[in-house]
MARNU-477717 format. One record per residue: y, z, x of N, C-alpha, C in turn. Coordinates in nm, 3 decimals. Layout:
! residues N
       n_y       n_z       n_x      ca_y      ca_z      ca_x       c_y       c_z       c_x
         Y         Z         X         Y         Z         X         Y         Z         X
...
***
This chain:
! residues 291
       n_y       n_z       n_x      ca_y      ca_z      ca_x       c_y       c_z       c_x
    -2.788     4.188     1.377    -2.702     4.205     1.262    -2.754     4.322     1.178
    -2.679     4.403     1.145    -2.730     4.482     1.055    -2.745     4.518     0.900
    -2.834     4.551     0.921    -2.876     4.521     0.733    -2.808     4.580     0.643
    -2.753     4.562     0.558    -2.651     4.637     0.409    -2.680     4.558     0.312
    -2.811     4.594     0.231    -2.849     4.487     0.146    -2.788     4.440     0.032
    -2.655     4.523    -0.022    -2.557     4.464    -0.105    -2.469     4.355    -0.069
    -2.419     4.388     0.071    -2.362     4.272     0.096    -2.440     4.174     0.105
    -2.571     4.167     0.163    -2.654     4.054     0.190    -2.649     4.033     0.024
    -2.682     4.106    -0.090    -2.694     4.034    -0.225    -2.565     3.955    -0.253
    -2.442     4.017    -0.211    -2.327     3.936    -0.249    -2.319     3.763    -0.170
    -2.358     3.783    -0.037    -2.371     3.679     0.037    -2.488     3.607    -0.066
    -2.610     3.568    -0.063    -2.683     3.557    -0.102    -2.678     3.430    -0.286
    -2.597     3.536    -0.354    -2.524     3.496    -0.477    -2.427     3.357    -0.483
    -2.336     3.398    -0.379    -2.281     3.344    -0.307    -2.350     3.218    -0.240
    -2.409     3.214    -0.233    -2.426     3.129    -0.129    -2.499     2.978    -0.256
    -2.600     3.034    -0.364    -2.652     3.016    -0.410    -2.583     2.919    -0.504
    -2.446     2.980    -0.536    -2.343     2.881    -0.654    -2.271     2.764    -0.556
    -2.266     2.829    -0.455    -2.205     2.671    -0.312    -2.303     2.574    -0.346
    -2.464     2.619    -0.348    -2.566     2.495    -0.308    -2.557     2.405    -0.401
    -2.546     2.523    -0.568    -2.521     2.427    -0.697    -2.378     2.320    -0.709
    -2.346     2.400    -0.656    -2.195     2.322    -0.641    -2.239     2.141    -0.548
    -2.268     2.204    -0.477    -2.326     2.042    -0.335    -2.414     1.968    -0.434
    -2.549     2.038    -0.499    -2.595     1.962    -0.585    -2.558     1.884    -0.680
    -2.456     1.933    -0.736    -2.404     1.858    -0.829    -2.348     1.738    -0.799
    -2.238     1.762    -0.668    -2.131     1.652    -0.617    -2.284     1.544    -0.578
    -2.396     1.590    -0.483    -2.487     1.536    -0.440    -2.523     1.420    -0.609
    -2.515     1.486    -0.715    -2.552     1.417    -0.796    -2.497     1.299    -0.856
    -2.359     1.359    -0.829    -2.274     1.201    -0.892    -2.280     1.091    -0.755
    -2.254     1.131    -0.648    -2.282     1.012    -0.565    -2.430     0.963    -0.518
    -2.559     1.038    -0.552    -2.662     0.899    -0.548    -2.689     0.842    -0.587
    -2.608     0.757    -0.720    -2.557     0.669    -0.810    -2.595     0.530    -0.724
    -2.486     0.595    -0.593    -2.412     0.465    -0.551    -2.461     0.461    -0.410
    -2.502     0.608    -0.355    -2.526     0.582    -0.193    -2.654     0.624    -0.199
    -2.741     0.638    -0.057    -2.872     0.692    -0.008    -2.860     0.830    -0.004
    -2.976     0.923    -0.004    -2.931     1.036     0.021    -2.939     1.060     0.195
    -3.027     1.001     0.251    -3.005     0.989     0.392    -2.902     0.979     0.433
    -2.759     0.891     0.363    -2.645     0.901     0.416    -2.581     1.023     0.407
    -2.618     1.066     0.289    -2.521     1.188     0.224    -2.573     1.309     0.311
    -2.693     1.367     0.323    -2.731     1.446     0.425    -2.655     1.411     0.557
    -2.636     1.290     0.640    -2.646     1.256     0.729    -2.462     1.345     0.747
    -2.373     1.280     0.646    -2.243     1.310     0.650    -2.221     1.465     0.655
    -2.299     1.499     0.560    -2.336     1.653     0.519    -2.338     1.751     0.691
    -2.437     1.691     0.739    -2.435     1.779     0.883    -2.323     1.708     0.993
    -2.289     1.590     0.991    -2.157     1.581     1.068    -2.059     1.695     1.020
    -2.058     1.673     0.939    -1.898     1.800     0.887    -1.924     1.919     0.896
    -2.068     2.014     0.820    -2.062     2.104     0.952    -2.085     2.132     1.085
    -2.079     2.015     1.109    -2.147     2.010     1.291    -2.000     2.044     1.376
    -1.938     1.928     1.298    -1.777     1.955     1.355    -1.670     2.084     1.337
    -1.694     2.143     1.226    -1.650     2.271     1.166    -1.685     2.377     1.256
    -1.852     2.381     1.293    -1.906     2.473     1.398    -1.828     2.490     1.550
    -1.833     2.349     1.547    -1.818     2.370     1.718    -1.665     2.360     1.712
    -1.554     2.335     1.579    -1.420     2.402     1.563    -1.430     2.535     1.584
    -1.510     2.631     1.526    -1.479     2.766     1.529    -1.528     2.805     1.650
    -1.661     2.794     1.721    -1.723     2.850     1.821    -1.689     2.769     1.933
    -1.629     2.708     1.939    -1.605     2.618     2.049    -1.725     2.557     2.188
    -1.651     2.635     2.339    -1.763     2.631     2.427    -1.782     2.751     2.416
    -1.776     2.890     2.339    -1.888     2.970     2.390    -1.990     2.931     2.324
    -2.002     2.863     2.174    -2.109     2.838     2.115    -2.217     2.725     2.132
    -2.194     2.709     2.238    -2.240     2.560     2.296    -2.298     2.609     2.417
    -2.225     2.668     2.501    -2.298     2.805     2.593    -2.395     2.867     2.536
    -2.387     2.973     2.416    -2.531     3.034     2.350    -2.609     2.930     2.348
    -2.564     2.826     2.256    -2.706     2.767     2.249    -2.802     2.700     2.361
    -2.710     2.666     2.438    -2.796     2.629     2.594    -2.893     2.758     2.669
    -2.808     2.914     2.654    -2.909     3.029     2.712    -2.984     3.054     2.601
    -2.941     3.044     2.470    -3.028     3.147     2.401    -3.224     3.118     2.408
    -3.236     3.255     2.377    -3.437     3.258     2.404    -3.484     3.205     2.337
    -3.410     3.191     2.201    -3.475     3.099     2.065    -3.502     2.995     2.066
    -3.462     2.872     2.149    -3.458     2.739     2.101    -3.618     2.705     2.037
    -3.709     2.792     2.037    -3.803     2.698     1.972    -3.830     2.740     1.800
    -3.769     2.879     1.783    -3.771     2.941     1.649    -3.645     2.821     1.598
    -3.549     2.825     1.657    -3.425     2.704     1.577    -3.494     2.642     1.544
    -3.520     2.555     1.646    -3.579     2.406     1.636    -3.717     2.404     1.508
    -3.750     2.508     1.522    -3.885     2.487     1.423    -3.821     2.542     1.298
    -3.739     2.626     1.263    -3.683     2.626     1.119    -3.578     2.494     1.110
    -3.539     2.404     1.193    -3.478     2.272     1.142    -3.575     2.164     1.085
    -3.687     2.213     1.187    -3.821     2.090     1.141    -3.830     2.160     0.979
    -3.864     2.254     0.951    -3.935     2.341     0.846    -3.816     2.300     0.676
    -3.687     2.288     0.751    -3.595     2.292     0.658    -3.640     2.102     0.601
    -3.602     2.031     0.765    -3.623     1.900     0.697    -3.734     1.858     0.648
    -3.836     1.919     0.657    -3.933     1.832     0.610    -3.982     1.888     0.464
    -3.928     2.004     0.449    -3.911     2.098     0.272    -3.820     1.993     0.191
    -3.720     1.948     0.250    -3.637     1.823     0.196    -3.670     1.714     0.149
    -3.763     1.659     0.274    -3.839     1.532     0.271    -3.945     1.545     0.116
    -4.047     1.659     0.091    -4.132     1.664     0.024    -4.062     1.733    -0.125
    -3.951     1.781    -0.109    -3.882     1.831    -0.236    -3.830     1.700    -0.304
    -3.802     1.596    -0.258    -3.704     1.487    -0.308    -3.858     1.345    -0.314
    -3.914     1.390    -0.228    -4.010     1.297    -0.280    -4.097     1.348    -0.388
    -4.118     1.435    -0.400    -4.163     1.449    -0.526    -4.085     1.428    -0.656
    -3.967     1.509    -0.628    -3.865     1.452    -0.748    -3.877     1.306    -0.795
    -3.931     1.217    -0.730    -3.929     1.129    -0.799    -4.043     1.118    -0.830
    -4.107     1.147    -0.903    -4.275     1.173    -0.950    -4.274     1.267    -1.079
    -4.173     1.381    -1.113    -4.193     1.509    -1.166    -4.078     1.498    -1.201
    -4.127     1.576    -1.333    -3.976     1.578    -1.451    -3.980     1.730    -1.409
    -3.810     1.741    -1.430    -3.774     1.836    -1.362    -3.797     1.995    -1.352
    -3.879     1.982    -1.501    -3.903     2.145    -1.562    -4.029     2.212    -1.463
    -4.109     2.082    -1.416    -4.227     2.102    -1.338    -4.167     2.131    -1.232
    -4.064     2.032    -1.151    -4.015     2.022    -1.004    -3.983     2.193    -0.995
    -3.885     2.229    -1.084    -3.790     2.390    -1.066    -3.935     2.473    -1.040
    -4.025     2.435    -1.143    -4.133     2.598    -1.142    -4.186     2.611    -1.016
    -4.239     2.498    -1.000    -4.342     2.494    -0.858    -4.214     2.527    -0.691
    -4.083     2.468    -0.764    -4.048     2.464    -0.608    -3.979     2.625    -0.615
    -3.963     2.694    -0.735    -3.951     2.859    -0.726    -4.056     2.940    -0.679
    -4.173     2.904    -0.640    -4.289     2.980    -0.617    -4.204     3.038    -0.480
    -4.149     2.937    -0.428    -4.078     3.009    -0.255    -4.071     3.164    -0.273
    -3.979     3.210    -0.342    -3.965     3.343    -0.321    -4.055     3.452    -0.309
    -4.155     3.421    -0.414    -4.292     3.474    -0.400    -4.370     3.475    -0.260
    -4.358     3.370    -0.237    -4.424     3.348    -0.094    -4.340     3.396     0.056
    -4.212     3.379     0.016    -4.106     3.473     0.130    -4.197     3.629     0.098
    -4.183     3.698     0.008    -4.183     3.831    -0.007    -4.362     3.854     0.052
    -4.394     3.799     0.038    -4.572     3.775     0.153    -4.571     3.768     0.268
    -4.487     3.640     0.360    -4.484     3.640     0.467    -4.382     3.731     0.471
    -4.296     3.805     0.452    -4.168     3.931     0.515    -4.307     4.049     0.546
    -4.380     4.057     0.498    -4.438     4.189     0.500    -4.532     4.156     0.647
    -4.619     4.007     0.678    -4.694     4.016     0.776    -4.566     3.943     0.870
    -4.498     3.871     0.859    -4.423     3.838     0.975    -4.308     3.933     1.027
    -4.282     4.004     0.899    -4.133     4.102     0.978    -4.186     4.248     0.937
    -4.317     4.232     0.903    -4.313     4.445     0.877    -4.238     4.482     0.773
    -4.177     4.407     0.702    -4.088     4.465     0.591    -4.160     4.532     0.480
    -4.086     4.602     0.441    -4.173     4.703     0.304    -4.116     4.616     0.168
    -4.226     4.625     0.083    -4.162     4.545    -0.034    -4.194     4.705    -0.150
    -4.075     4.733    -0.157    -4.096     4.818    -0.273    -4.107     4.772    -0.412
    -4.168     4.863    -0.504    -4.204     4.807    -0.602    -4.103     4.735    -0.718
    -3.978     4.799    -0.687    -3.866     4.723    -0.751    -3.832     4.612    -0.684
    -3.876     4.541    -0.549    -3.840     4.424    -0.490    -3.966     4.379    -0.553
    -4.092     4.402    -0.543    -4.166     4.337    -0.590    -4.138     4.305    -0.771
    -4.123     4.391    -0.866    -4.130     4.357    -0.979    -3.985     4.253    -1.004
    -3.867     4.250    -0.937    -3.774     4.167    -0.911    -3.814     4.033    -0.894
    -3.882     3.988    -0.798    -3.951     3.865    -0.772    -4.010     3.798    -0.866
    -4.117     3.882    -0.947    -4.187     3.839    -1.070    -4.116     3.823    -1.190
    -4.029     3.899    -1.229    -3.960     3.897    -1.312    -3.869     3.798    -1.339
    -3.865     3.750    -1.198    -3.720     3.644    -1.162    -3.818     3.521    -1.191
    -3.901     3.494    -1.139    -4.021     3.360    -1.127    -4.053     3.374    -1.273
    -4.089     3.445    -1.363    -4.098     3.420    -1.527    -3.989     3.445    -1.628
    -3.886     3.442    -1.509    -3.768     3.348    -1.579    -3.750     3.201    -1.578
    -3.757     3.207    -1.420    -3.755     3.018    -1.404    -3.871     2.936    -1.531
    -4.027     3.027    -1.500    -4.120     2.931    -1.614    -4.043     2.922    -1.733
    -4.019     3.053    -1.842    -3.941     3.026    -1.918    -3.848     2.893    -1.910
    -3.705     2.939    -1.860    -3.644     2.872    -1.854    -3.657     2.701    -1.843
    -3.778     2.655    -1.753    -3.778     2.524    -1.693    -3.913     2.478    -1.802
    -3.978     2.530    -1.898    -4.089     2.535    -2.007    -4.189     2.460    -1.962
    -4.250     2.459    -1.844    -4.304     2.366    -1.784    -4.473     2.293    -1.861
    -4.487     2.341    -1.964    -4.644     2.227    -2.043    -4.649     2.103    -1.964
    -4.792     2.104    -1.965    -4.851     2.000    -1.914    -4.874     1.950    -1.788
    -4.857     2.048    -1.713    -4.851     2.056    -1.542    -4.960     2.033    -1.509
    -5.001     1.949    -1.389    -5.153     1.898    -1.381    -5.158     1.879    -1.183
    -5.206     1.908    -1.171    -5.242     1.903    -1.012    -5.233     1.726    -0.956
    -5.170     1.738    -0.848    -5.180     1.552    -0.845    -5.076     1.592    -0.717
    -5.061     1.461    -0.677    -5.023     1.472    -0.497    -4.868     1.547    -0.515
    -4.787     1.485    -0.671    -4.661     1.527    -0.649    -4.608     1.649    -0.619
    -4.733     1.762    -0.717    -4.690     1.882    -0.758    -4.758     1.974    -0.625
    -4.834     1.820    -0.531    -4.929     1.951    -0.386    -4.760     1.914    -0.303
    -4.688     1.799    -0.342    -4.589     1.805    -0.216    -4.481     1.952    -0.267
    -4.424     1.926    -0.407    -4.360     2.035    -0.446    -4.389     2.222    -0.368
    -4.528     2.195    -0.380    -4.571     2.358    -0.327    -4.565     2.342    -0.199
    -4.581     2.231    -0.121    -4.597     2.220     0.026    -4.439     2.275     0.065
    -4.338     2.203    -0.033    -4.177     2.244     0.012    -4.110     2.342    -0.028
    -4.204     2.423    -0.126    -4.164     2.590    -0.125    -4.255     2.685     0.005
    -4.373     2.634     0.014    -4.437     2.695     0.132    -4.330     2.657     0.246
    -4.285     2.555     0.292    -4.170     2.494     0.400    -4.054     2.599     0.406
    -4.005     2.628     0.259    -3.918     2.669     0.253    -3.905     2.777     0.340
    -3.957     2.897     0.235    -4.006     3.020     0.236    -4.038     3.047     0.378
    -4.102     3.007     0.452    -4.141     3.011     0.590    -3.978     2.973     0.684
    -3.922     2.911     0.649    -3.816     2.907     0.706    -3.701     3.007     0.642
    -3.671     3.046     0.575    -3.630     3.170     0.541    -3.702     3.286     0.595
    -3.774     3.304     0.643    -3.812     3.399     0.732    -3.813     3.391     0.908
    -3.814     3.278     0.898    -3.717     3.272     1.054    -3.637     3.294     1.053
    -3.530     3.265     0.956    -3.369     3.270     0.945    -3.385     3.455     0.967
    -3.451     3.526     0.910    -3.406     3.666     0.910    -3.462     3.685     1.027
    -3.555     3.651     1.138    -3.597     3.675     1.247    -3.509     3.678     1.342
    -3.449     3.521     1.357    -3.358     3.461     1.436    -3.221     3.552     1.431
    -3.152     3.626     1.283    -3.038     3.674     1.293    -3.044     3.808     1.346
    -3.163     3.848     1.418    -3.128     3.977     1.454    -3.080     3.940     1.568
    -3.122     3.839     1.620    -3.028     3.821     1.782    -2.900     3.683     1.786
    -2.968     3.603     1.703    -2.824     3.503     1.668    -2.766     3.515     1.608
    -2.628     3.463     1.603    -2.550     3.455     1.507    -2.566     3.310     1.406
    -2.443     3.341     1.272    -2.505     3.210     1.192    -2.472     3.082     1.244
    -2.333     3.081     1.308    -2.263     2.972     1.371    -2.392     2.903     1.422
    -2.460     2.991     1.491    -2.572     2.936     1.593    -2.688     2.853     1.545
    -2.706     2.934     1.460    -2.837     2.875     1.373    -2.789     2.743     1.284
    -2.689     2.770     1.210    -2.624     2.658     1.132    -2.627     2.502     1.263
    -2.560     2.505     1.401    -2.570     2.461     1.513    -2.689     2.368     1.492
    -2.791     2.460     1.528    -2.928     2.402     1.547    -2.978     2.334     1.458
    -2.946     2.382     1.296    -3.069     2.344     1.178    -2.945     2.202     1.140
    -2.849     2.179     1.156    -2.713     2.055     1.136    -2.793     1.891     1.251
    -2.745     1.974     1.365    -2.792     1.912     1.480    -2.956     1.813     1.442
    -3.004     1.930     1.433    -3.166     1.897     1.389    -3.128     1.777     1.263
    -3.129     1.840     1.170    -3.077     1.716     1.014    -3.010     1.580     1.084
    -2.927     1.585     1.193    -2.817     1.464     1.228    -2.948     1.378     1.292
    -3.014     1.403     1.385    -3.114     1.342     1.442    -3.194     1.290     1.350
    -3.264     1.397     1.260    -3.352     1.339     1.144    -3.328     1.241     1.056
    -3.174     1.194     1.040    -3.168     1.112     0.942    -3.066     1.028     0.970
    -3.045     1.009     1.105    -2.965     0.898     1.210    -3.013     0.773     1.137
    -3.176     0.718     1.221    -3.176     0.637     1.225    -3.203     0.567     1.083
    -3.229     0.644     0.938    -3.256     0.552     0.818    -3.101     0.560     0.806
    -3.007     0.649     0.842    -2.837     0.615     0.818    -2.799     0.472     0.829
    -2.855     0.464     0.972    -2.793     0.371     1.042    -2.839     0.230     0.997
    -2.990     0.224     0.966    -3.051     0.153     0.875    -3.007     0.116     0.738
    -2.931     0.228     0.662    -2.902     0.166     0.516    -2.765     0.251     0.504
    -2.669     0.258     0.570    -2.531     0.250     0.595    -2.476     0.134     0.492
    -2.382     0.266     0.402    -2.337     0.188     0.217    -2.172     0.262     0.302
    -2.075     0.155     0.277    -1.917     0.188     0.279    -1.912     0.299     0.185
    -1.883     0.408     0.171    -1.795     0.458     0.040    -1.671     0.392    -0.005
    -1.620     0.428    -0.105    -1.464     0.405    -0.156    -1.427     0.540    -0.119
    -1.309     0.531    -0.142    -1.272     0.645    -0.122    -1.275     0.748    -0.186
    -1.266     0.778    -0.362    -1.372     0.870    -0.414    -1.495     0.907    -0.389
    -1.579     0.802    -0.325    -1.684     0.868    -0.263    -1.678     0.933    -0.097
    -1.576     0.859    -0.067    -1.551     0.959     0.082    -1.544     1.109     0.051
    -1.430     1.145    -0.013    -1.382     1.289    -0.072    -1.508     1.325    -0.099
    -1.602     1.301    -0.220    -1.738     1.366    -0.271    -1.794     1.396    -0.133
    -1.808     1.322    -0.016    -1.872     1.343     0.041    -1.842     1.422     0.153
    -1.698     1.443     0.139    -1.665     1.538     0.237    -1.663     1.691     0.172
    -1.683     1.672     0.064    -1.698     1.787    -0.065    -1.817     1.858    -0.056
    -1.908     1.763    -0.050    -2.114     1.804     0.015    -2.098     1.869     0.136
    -1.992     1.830     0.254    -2.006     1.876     0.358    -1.952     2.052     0.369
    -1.835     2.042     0.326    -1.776     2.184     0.329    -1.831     2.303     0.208
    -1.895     2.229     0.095    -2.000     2.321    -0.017    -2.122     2.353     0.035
    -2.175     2.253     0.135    -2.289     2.286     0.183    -2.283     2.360     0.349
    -2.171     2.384     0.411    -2.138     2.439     0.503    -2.121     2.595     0.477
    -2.074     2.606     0.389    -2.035     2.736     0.335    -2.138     2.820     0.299
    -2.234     2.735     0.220    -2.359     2.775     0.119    -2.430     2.827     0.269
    -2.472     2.759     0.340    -2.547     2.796     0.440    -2.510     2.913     0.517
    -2.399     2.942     0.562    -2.329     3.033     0.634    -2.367     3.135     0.524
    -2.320     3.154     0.372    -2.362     3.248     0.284    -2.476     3.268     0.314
    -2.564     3.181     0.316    -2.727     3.216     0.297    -2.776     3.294     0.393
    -2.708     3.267     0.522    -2.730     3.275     0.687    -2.684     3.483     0.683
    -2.625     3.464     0.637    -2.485     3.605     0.686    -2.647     3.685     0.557
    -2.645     3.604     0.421    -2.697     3.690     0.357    -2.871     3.753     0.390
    -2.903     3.675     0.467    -3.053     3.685     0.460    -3.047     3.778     0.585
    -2.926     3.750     0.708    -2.955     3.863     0.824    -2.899     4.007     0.762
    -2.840     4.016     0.661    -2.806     4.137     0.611    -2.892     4.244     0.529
    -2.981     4.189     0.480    -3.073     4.254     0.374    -3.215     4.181     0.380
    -3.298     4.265     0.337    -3.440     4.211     0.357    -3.495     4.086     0.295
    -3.561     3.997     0.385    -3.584     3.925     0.362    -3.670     3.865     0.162
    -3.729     3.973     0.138    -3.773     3.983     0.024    -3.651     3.965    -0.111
    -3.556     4.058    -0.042    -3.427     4.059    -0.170    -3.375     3.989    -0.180
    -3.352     3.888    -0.060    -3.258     3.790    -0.061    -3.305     3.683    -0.122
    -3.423     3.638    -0.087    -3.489     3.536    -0.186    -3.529     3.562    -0.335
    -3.513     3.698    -0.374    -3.500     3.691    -0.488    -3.381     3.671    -0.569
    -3.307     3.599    -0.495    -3.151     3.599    -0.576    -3.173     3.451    -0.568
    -3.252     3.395    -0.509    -3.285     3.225    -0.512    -3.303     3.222    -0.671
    -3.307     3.272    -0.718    -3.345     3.240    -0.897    -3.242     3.202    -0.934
    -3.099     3.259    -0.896    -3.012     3.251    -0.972    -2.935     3.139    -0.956
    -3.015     3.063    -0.847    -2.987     2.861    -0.835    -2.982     2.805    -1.015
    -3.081     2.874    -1.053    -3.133     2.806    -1.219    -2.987     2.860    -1.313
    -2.940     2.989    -1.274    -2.843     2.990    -1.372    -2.682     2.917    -1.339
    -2.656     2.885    -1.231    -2.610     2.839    -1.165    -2.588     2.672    -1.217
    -2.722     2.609    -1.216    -2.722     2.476    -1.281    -2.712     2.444    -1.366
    -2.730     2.508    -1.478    -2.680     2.505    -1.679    -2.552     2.572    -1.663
    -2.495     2.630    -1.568    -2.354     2.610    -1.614    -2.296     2.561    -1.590
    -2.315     2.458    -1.426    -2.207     2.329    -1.400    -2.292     2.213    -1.478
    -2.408     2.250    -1.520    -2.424     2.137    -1.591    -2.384     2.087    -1.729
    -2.344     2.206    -1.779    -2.259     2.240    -1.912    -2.145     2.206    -1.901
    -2.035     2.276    -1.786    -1.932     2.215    -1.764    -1.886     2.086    -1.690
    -1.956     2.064    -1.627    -1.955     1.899    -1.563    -1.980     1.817    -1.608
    -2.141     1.773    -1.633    -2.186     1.717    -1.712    -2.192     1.687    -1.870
    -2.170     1.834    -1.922    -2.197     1.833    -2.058    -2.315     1.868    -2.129
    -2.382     1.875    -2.061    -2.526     1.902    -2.070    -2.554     2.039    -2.170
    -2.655     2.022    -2.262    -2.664     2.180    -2.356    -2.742     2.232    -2.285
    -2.796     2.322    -2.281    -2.918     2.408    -2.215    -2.991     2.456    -2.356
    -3.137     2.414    -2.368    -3.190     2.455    -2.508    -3.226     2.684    -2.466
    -3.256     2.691    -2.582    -3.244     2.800    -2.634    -3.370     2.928    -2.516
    -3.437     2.850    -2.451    -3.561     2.882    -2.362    -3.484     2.923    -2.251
    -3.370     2.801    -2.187    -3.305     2.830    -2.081    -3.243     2.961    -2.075
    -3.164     2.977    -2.198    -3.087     3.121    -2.158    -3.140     3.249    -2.200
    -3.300     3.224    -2.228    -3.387     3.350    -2.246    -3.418     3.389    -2.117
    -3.436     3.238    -2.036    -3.518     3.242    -1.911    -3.392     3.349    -1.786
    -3.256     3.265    -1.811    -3.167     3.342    -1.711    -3.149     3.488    -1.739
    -3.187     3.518    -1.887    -3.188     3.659    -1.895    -3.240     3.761    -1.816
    -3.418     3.676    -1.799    -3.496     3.749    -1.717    -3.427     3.750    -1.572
    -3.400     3.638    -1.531    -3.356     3.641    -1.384    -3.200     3.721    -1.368
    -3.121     3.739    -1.488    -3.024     3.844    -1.488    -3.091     3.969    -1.459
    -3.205     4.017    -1.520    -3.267     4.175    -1.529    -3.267     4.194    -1.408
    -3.377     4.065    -1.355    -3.432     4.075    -1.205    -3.352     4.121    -1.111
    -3.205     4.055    -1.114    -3.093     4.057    -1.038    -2.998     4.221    -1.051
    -2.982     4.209    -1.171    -2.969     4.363    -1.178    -3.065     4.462    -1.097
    -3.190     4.479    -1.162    -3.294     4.592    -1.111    -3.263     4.611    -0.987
    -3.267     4.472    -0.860    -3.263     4.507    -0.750    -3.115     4.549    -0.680
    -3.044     4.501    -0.751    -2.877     4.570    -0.716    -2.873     4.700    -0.734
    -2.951     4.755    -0.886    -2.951     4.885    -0.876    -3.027     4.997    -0.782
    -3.173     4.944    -0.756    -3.264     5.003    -0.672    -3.215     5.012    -0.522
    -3.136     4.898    -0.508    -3.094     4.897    -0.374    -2.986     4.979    -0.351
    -2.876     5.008    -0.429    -2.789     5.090    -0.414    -2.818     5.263    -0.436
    -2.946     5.272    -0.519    -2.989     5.404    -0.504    -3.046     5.435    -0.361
    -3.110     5.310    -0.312    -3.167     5.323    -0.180    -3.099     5.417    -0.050
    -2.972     5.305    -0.072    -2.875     5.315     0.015    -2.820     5.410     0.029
    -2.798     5.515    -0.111    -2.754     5.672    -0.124    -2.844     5.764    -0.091
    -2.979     5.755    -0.130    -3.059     5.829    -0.031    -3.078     5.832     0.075
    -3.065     5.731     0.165    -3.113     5.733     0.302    -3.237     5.635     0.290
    -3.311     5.594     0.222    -3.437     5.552     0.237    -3.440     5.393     0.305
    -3.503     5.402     0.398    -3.506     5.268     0.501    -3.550     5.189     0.441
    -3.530     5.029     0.451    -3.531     4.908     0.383    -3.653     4.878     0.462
***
């Protein structure tokens, strides 16, 4: 796939307000259901969506392709960033959960340089930082103290981050259909058998929500997928910040929720961040200068 790192920022952006979107719906129904179910439903629907569009050739790739062990190990990498992101959540108030589990991007833009050779110029680098002392801002995190919750939190941005860099590995020769395929597939297995174990009826408002998770979080991924094989791995995770601005505004409009006065200092920074690299990148792109 080839790289055009604006579009990858538009993808990227994109992709980022889908996840908030799933989060949210994710939020009104674990009220009432497991999230094991809701994941579980989550990858049926894009499982079925996939193999709607790609049919048998995409079922063909995935039987030849060379990758199966890079898939397979960014599905492990994804689920088990899940597993340790949500178990900690219940341990950590949330201002802590956001800071620590934003370190990812930081740590993408580390491994891009020894795993993919990528150059981090100094406007991708000051982007990153800039964006990460927005989130502190924003999420005001006092009183943060080392303890198993906040080692799982970093364990599932290290998870992350590492799997976002397969994803840009993998798309130079797969496509997203493919990968989406594998990392769905992977999730359906992973969370079969507690499904099947604590299997809650929905009503039918919660059917809809949950077919709502499936096609917000189908989309989000394909964004993320299209965006990360398009532009360097470094840039793209720096638009992961803009998850935070993303959530004070459906949380404003959904919920109701105020955002105190820290929050929208904090999205400022991660606005700059977001700017700088839209701009640097598009000067890039007019010079000639290789990503």
């Amino acid at each position: 796939m080839t790289a055009t790192p604006l579009g990858g920022i538009l993808f990227t952006v994109l992709a980022y307000f889908l996840f908030s979107l799933q989060d949210a719906t994710i939020k009104w129904l674990v009220v009432a259901l497991p999230p094991w179910q809701i994941l579980f439903v989550r990858s049926v629907v894009v499982l079925l969506v996939c193999l709607g569009l790609g049919r048998r050739s995409l079922l063909r790739r995935a039987g030849a392709t060379r990758l199966k062990r890079p898939l397979l190990a960014r599905g492990a990498l994804t689920l088990a960033a899940w597993l340790c992101y949500y178990t900690a959540a219940a341990r950590l108030g949330l201002a802590q959960l956001i800071t620590l589990y934003f370190a990812a991007p930081l740590i993408v833009t580390v491994l891009a340089v020894r795993m993919l050779g990528e150059r981090i110029t100094p406007a991708r680098g000051v982007a990153v930082l800039l964006g990460f002392a927005g989130v502190v801002i924003a999420a005001d995190p006092f009183g943060m103290s080392l303890s198993l919750p906040t080692g799982l939190v970093l364990l599932a941005a290290v998870l992350w981050a590492t799997s976002i860099v397969l994803m840009r590995r993998i798309a130079r020769d797969e496509s997203s259909l493919l990968q989406m395929l594998y990392s769905n597939a992977f999730f359906l297995a992973g969370t079969g058998v507690m499904t099947a174990l604590a299997w809650h009826v929905p009503d039918w408002r919660q059917g809809v929500l949950l077919l709502a998770v499936g096609v917000f979080g189908g989309l989000a991924q394909f964004c993320l997928l299209e965006g990360i094989g398009r532009s360097p791995a470094a840039v793209a995770a720096s638009f992961e910040y803009t998850a935070l601005i993303w959530a004070f505004v459906l949380g404003r409009v959904v919920f109701g929720d105020t955002p105190a006065p820290n929050v929208f200092a904090g999205a400022a920074a991660i606005l700059a961040a977001g700017l700088l690299l839209v701009f640097s990148e598009r000067r890039a792109a007019r010079i000639g200068v290789a990503p």
